[in-house]
C-alpha positions in Angstrom: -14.3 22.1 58.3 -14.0 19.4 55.8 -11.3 19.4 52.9 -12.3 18.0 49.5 -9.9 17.3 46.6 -10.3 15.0 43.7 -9.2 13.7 39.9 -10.9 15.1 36.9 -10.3 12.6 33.9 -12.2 9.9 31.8 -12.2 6.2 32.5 -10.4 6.8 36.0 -11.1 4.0 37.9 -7.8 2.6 37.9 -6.3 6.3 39.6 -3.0 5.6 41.5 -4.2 9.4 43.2 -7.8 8.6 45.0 -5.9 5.6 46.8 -2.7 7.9 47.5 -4.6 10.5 49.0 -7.1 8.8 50.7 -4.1 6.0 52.6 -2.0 9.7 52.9 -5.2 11.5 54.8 -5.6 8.3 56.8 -1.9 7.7 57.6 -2.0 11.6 58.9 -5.2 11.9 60.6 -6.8 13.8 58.3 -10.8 12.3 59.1 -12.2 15.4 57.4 -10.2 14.8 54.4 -11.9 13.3 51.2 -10.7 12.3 47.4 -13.5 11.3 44.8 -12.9 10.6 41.2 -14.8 12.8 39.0 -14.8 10.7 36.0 -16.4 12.6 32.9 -17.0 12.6 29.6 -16.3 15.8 28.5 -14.2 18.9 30.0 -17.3 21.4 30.0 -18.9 19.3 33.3 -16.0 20.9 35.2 -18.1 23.8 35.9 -20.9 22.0 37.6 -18.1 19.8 39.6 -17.0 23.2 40.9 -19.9 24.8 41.3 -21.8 21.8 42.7 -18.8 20.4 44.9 -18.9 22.1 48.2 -15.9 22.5 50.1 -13.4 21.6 46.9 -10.2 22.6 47.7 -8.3 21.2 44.3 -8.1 18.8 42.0 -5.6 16.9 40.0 -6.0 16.4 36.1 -5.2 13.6 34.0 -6.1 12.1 30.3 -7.8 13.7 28.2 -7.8 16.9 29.9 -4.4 18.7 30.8 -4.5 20.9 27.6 -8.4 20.3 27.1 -8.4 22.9 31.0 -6.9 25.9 30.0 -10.3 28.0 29.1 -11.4 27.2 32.3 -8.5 28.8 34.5 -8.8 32.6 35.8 -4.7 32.1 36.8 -1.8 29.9 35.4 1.2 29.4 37.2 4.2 30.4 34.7 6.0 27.4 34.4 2.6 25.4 33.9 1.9 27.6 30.8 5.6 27.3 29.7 4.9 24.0 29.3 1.6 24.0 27.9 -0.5 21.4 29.7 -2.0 21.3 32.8 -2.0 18.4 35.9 -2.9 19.9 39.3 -5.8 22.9 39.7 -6.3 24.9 43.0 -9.6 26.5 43.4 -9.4 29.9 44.9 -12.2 32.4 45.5 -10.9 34.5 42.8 -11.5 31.1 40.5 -9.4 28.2 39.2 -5.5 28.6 39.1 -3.6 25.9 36.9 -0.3 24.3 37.8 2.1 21.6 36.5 3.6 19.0 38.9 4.7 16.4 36.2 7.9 18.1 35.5 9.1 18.1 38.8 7.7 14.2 39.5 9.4 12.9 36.0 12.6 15.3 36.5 13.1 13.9 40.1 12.4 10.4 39.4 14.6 9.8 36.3 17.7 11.9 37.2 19.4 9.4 39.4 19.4 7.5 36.7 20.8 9.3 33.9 24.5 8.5 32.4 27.0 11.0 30.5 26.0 9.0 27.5 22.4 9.9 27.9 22.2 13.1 26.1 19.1 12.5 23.3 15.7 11.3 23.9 12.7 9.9 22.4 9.4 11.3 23.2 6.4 9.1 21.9 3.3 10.6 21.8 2.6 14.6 21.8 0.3 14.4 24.5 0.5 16.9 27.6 2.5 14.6 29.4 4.5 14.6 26.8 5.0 18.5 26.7 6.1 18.3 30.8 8.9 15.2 29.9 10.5 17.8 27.1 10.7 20.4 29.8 12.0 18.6 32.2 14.8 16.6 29.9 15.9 19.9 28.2 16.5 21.7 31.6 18.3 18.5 32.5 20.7 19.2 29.0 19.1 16.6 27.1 17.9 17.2 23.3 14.9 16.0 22.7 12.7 14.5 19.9 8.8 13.9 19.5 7.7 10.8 18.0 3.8 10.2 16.9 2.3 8.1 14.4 2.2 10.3 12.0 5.2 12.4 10.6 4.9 16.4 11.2 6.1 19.4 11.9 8.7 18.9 14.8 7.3 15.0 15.4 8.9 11.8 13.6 6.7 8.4 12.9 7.4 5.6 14.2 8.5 4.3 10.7 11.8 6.6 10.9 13.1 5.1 14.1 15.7 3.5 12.1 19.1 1.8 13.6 21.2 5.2 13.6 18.5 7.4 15.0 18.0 4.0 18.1 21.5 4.4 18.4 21.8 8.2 19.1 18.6 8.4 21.2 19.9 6.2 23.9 16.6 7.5 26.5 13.1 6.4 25.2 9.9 7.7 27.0 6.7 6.5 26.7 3.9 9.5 26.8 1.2 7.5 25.7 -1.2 5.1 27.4 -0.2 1.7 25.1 0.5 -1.2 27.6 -1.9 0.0 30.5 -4.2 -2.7 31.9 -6.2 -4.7 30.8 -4.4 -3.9 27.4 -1.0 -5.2 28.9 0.3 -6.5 25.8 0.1 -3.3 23.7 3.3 -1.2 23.7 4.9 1.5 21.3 5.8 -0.1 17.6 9.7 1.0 17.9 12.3 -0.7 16.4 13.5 -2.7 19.8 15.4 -4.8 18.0 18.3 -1.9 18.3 18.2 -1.3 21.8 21.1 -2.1 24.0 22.5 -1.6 27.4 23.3 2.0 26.6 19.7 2.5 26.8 17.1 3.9 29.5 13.6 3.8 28.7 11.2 4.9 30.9 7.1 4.5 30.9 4.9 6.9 32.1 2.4 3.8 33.0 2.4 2.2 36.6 -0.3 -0.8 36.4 1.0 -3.0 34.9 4.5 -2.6 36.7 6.6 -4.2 34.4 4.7 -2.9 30.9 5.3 -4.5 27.8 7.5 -1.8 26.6 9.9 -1.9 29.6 10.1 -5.7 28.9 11.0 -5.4 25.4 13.5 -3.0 26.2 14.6 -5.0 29.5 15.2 -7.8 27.2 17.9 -6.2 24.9 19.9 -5.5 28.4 18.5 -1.7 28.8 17.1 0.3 32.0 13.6 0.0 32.4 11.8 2.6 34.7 8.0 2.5 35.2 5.8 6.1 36.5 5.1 5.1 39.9 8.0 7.2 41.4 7.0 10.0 39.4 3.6 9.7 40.5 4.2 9.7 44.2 6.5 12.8 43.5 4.1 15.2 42.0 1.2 13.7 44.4 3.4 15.5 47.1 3.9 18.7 45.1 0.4 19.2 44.3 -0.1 18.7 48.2 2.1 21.9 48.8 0.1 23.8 46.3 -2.9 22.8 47.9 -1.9 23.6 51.4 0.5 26.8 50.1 3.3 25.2 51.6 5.4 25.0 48.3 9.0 24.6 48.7 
């Protein structure tokens, strides 16, 4: 019987997933295996994928969508509706059951990492990636801050990154998709100018691997971790859910 799984998003056909999954089903003999890109303009064509899709196991979730899901799930797993955003769906005969695997793949991939002077961090962008970084630095003791470019409740601009606030907030992570290619040279607009060897930033982005932020920041003597870890981490947790083999 074959196995289907896929990526619902828009503009998807740079996915670090259908290449993971499909070298993964090769590398393990998997033949009737597949992973397609179902790359769609809005969230409501969901319900013909699944309906139309035979044999669809599950299916990751990127941008736009991981909030954008919800009214579509029969089931969400607790900690996925803790956080608020959704990255990994497993189709079940009762319907569609929502998880989140980005905590564990960006709580796993930065913690080596982390110093005893890293104990604030910068959010930017309020995205649903966003929401799974804050869950995974506070449960790691870390206060953290939202920055957008607009001021608001609970979120600072980018204008009030000032030198004290660069100073305190000594782990920066990028939520949102400046610097991904072909846009290479677009990056946050954060005062790098105060960023030191104290810092770690850390970009969500994987192509380019060395993004304009992380250079800017690598350039002032600070830490500079790309998303490809992360990526390969919750690839292999959404594989457990899929398979109900979770650890």
């Amino acid at each position: 019987m074959s196995r289907k799984f896929g990526l619902l998003g828009r503009n998807i056909s740079y996915s670090f997933s259908k290449g993971y999954f499909t070298e993964k089903f090769k590398t393990l003999g998997l033949d009737d295996h597949s992973y397609v890109n179902f790359d769609v303009p809005e969230i409501e064509d969901i319900v013909a994928i699944v309906k139309n899709t035979e044999d669809l196991v599950g299916f990751n979730i990127t941008i736009p969508y991981k909030e954008a899901i919800f009214p579509y799930l029969s089931d969400v797993d607790p900690k996925a509706k803790a956080i608020g955003a959704i990255n990994v769906v497993k189709v079940q005969e009762s319907g569609l059951k929502g998880f989140n695997t980005d905590v564990i793949g960006f709580q796993r991939s930065i913690a080596p990492h982390l110093k005893s002077g890293h104990k604030k961090a910068l959010i930017l962008g309020t995205g649903g990636a966003s929401k799974a970084v804050v869950h995974a630095l506070s449960s790691l003791g870390l206060s953290c801050q939202l920055v957008s470019r607009t001021a608001g409740e609970d979120k600072w601009s980018y204008e009030q990154l000032d030198k004290e606030i660069m100073e305190q907030y000594t782990v920066i992570v990028n939520c949102t998709p400046l610097g991904t290619f072909p846009n290479i040279e677009d990056k946050p607009d954060i005062a790098y100018q105060y960023i030191t060897e104290a810092h770690l930033v850390y970009d969500l982005i994987y192509n380019p691997e060395t993004t304009s932020f992380m250079k800017h920041a690598q350039d002032k003597g600070a830490t500079a971790l790309n998303g490809h870890q992360m990526l390969k981490l919750q690839a292999e947790a959404a594989w457990e859910i899929w398979n109900d083999t979770t650890k």
